[in-house]
C-alpha positions in Angstrom: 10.6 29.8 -1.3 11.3 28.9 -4.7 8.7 26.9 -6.6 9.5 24.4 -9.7 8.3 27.2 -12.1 10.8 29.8 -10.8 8.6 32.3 -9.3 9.2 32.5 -5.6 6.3 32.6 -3.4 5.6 33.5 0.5 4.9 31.1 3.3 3.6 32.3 6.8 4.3 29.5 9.5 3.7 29.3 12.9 5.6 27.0 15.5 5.0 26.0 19.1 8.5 26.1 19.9 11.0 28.6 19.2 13.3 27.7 16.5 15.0 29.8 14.3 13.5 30.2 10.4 16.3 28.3 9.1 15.5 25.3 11.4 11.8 25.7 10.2 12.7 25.7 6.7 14.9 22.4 6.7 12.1 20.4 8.4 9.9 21.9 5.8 11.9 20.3 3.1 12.7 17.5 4.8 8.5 17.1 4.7 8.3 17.5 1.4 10.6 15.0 0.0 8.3 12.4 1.5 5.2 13.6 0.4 4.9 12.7 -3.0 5.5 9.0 -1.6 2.5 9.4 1.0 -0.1 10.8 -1.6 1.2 7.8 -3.8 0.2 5.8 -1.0 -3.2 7.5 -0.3 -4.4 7.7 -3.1 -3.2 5.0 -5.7 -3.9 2.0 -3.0 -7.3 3.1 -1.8 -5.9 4.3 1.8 -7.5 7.8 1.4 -10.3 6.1 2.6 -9.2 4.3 5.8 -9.5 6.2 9.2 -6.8 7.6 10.7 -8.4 9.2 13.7 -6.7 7.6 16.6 -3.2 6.5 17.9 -4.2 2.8 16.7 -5.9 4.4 12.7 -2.4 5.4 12.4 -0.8 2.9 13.1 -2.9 0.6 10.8 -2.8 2.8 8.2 0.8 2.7 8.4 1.1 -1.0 8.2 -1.3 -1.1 5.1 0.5 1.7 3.4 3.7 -0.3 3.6 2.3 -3.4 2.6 0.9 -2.2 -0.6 3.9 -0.4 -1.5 6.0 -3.0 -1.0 3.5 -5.6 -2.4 3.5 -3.0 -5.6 7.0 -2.8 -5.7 7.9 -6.1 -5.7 5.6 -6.6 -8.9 6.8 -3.5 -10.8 10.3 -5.4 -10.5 8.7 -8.8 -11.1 7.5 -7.3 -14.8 9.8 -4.5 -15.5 12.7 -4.0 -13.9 14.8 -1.0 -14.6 11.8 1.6 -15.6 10.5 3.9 -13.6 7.1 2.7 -11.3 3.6 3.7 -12.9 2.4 3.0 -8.8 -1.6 2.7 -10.1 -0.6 0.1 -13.0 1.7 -1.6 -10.4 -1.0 -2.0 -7.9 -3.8 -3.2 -10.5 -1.3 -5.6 -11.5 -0.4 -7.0 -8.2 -4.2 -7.3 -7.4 -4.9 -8.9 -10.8 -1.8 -11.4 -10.0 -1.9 -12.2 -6.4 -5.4 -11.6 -5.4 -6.9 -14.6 -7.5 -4.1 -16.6 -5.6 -5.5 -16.0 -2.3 -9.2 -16.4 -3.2 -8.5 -20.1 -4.1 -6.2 -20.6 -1.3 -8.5 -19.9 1.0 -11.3 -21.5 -0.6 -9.1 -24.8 -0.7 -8.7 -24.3 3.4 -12.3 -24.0 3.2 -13.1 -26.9 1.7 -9.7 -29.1 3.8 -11.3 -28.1 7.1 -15.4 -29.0 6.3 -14.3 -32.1 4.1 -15.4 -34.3 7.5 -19.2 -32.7 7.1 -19.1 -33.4 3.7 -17.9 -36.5 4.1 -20.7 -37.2 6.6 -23.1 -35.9 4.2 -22.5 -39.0 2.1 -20.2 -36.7 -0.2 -16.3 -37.4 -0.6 -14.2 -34.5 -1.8 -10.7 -35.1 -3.4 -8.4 -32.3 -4.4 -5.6 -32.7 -6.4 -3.2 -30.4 -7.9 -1.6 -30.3 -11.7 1.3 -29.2 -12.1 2.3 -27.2 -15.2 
């Protein structure tokens, strides 16, 4: 196999089933052109770290890793279309742009669904929104 710095380099493989070499080696590349994207996935969006021991891991970490991509992806276009992804600046700035979003949308639903305890409480809570 030849390697990016030209110097060719020796691979032992074993199979369970037997294929010829030349069946072995196209799966092997076929491997490899997706691999950069799962390391990208691993390691820029914190999924390293999520368990993958089980059927239903896999899955999950499946789900998540597409999520963030895509969640990433749609930001890098968002701010700058046309240049290649820097995935780690992409994620920080979907997290820095969408993640404060949530927080207070979930804080307003909060507040919406205990305003009647409030309320009870002697206190009255109004929530309007301004528009920019």
């Amino acid at each position: 196999m030849k390697r990016d710095n030209g110097k060719l380099e020796k691979r032992f493989v074993l199979s369970t089933r037997p294929i010829k070499a030349s069946t072995l080696k196209w799966w092997g590349k076929r491997r490899w052109q997706i691999e950069g994207w799962f390391k990208t996935a691993k390691h820029r969006f914190g999924l390293h770290r999520f368990g993958q021991g089980t059927l239903l891991g896999m899955y999950r970490w499946l789900i998540l890793s597409l999520t963030a991509f895509l969640i990433a992806h749609w930001t890098h276009l968002y701010i700058q279309p046309g240049s290649p992804p820097d995935w780690g600046q992409a994620a920080q700035t979907a997290l820095e742009s969408i993640f404060p979003h949530i927080v207070v949308y979930l804080l307003l639903l909060d507040i919406e669904r205990l305003a009647h305890l409030a309320l009870s409480c002697g206190f009255d809570i109004q929530i309007s929104r301004c528009k920019k």
